[in-house]
N, C-alpha and C positions, 0 to 999 in steps of 0.2 A: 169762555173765549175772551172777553172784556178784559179779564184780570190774569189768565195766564202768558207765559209766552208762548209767541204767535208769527208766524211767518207771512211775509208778505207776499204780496205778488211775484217778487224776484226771487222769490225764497231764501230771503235774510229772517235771517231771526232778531226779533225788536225784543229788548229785554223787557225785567218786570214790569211789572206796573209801576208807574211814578208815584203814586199813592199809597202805596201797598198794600193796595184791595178796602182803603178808606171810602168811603162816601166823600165825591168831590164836592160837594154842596157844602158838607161839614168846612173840609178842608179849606174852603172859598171864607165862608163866615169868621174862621180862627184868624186867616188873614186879614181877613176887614178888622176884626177885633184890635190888631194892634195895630192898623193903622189909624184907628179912630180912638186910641187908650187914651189920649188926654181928655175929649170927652166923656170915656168911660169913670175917668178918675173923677172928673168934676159934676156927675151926679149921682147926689147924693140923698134924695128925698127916697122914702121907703116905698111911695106910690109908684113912683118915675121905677127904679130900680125894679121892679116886680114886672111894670107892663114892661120895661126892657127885658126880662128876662123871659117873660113868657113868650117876646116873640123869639128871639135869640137861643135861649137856654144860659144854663148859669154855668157851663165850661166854657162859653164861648167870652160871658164878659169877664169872667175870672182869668183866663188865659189874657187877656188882653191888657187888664191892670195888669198882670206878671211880668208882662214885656212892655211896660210904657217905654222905658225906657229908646223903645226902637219907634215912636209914633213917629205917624208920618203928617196926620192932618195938624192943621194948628188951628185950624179951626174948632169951636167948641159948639158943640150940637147938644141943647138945654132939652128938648122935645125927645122923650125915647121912642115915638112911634117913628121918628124921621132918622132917629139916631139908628135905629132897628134899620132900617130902608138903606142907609148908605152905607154901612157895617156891611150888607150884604151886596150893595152895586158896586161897590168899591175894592171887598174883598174877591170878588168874582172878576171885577178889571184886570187885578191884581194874577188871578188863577189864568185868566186869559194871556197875559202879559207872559208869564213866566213858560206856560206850555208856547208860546213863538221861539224861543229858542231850542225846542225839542224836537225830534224828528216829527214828521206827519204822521208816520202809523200810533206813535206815543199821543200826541197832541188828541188825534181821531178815540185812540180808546179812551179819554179820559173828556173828554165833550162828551159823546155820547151816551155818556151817564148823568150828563145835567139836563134840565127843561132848555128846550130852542129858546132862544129873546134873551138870554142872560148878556151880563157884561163882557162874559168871557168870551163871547161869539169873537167882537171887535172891541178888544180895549185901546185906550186911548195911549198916548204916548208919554203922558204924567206918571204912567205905571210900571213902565219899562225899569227904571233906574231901581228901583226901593222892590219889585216884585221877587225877585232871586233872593234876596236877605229875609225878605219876611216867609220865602215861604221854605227856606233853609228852618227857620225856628216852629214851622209850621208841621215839617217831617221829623222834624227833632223829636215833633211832642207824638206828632202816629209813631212812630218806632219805638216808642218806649211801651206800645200797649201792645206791641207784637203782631 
């Protein structure tokens, strides 16, 4: 029911899933990913790199070097256990940001596939502007796996 279409209380029908039947957690991190790619690009030590990836996964910081180009932070985060931590608050702001311009019933099925306390609950308004672009390149990359 989460992932197909689904009719609501007026009995409209809400199209697909915004995600397309992705794991939004995923999709939240790929967005963190390139908004924290300058920090991804600038570390570089084999230790740092491994605990980042083991919290993260290595699609997440490899998608995110792919797209520096579109980074948003400029800030550079040297610590991968805090880089790991805001890749994920930030991407999640970011996921939260972008489903406010979606209808409720879309918005509702794609929250209630993440844990309650994320950022996506209430993001902030730093997220608004940059959230549609990143997560344009974020569906770009679900769609290509079908």
């Amino acid at each position: 029911m989460l992932l197909d279409n689904e009719m609501d209380l007026n009995g409209a029908v809400s199209g697909p899933d915004l995600l397309l039947g992705h794991d939004p957690k995923r999709a939240a991190l790929l967005a963190g990913s390139i908004w924290h790619a300058r920090s991804l690009i600038k570390l570089i030590s084999k230790q740092h790199v491994a605990v980042l990836i083991g919290r993260v996964g290595e699609e997440v910081q490899a998608f995110g070097i792919r797209h520096a180009s579109h980074a948003v932070s400029t800030r550079v985060i040297a610590d991968p256990q805090q880089l790991a931590q805001e890749i994920d608050d930030d991407g999640h702001a970011c996921l939260g940001a972008w489903l406010d311009e979606v209808s409720a019933p879309d918005r509702s099925r794609v929250l209630l596939r993440l844990a309650v306390g994320t950022a996506a609950d209430h993001p902030e308004n730093e997220y608004r502007e940059a959230a549609s672009r990143l997560f344009s390149l974020v569906l770009a990359h679900l769609a290509t796996e079908g």
